[in-house]
C-alpha positions in Angstrom: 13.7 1.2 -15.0 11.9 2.8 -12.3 13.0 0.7 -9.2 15.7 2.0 -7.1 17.8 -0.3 -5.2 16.1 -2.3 -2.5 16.3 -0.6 1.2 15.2 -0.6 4.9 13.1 1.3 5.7 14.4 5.2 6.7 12.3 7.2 9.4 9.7 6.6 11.2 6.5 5.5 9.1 4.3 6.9 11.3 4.8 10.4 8.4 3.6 7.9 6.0 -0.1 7.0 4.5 -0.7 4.1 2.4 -2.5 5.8 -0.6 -2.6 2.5 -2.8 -2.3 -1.4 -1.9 -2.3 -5.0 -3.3 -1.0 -8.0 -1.4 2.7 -7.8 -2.0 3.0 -3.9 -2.2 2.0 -0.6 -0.9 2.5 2.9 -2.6 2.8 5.7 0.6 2.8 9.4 0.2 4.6 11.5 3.0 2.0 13.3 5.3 4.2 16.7 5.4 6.4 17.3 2.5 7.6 20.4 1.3 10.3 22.3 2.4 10.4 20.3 5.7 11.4 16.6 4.1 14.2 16.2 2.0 13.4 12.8 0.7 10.9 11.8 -1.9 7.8 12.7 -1.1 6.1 8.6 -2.8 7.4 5.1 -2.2 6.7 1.9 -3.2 6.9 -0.6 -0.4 7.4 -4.5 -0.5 4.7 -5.1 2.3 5.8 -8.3 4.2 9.2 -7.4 4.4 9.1 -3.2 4.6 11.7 -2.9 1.9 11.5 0.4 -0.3 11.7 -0.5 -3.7 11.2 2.5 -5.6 10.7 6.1 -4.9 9.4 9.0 -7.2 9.1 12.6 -6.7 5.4 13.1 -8.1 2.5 11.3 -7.9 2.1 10.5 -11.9 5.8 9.2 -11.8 4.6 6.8 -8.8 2.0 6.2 -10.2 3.6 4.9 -13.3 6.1 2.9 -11.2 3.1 1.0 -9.7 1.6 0.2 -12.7 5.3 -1.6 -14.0 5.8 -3.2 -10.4 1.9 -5.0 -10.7 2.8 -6.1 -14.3 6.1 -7.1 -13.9 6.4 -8.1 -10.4 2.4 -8.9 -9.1 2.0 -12.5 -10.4 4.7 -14.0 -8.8 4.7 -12.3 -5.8 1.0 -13.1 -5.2 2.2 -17.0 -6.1 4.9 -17.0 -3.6 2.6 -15.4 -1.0 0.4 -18.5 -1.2 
């Protein structure tokens, strides 16, 4: 399953872009990276509340998470945000 276990936000977002959105969720990449963070570089973000909900170390893997967080997760999320 590629979701970790729900978290506050760590750090300050400002070394964050938002590289993909919907309504409930936002996938961010880490501006710097490399040798100088020690985290995972992509995150999946539960929008309204900040929570991190999954993290990945590549963009593909990310990418992949997303797609199983808007199938599995999307539909009732956009219901509830209504």
């Amino acid at each position: 399953m590629p979701l970790c276990k729900p978290r506050s936000l760590d750090g300050a977002s400002m070394f964050w872009t938002t590289i993909i959105e919907s309504q409930c969720f936002e996938v961010q990449e880490h501006k710097i990276g490399g040798p100088f963070w020690f985290g995972e570089p992509y995150r999946i973000l539960l929008k309204n509340s900040r929570i991190v909900i999954a993290t990945a170390p590549t963009k593909p893997e990310i990418e992949k998470d997303w797609i199983y967080v808007i199938q599995n997760f999307y539909s009732v999320c956009s219901t509830a945000a209504v």
